[in-house]
N, C-alpha and C positions, 0 to 999 in steps of 0.2 A: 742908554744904548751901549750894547759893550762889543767894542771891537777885537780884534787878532790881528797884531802884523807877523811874518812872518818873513825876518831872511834869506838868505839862498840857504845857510846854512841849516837851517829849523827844518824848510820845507823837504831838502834833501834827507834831514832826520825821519823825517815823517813819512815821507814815502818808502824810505828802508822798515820804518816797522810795518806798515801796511803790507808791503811785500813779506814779511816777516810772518806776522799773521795769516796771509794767502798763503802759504808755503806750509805751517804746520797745519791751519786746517784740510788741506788736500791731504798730507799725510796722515791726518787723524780718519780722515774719510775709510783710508785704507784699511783700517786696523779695524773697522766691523764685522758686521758678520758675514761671514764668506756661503756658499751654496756648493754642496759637494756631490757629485751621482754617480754612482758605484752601480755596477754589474756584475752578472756572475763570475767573469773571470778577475773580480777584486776581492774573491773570497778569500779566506785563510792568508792574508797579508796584513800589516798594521800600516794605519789609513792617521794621518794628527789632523786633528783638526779642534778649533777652539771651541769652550764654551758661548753658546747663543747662536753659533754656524747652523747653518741647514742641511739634513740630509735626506736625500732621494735615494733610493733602489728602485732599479726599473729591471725584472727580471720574466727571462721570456718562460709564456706558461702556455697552456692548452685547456683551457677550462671549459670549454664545449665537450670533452672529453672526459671529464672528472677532477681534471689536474689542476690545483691551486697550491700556494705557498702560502707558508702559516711564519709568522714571525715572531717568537718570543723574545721580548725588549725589553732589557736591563734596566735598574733604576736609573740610569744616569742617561738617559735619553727619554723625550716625553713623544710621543706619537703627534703629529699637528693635523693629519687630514684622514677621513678615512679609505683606507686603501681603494685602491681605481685599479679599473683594466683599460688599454687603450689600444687600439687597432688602427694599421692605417689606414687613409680612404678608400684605398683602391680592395683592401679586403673587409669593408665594412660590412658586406651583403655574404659573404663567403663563410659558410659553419665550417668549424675543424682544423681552421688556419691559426698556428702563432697569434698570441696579443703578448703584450709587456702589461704584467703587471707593478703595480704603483703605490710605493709604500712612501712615506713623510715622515720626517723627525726633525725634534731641535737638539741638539745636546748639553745637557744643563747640566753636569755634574761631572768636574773634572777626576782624571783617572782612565784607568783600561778598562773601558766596555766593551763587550762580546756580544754581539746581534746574533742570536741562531735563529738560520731560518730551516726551514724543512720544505720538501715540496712533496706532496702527498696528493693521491687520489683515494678519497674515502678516507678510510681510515690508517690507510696501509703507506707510511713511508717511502717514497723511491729515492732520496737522496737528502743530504744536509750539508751544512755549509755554516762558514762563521764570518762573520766581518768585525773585525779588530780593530776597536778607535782610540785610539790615546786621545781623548779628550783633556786639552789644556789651560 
């Protein structure tokens, strides 16, 4: 049988490195991947965020109407879901009303990527827009 004694001084060592321990791994916690969500008024500005962060665009459409956003995504982001529309409760039943459309990314490939989106009815463009990620 193998014992451990331990002094005042040892066990006081001991508990400074478990505290030690405790301490960076909460800071390491931090340092993952972070979740970013961007809207239309975050267009045409540079957005940093790391590589393996998540990002969301929730961007308002009218798709009862014809109107959808088209997103062309640079190599350095990977798309993780496929796009959704959501609506609130209280306009679930209502044709014609605003939804937020729903786009997903990771960003895997550090450097400045340029998100174009467009939002278009048919085929016909009514407006474009960029979101600028300094992925790092």
């Amino acid at each position: 049988m193998c014992s451990i004694y331990l002094n005042s001084r040892s066990a006081v060592t001991v508990g400074a490195l478990f505290l030690l321990f405790i301490i960076l791994d909460i800071a390491c916690a931090r340092d993952g991947p972070s979740h970013h969500t961007f809207v239309e008024a975050d267009m045409d500005q540079v957005h940093v965020v790391k590589v393996g962060d998540k990002i969301t665009l929730r961007l308002s459409v009218q798709p009862s109407l014809g109107y959808v956003w088209r997103a062309d995504v640079p190599s350095g982001l990977a798309q993780t879901a496929p796009t959704r529309f959501e609506r609130s409760s209280e306009q679930r039943h209502k044709l014609g009303l605003p939804e937020v459309q729903i786009f997903e990314f990771m960003a895997k490939k550090s450097g400045l990527q340029q998100l174009r989106v467009s939002y278009l009815r048919i085929d016909k463009v009514v407006k474009t827009g960029t979101f600028k990620l300094e992925i790092r």
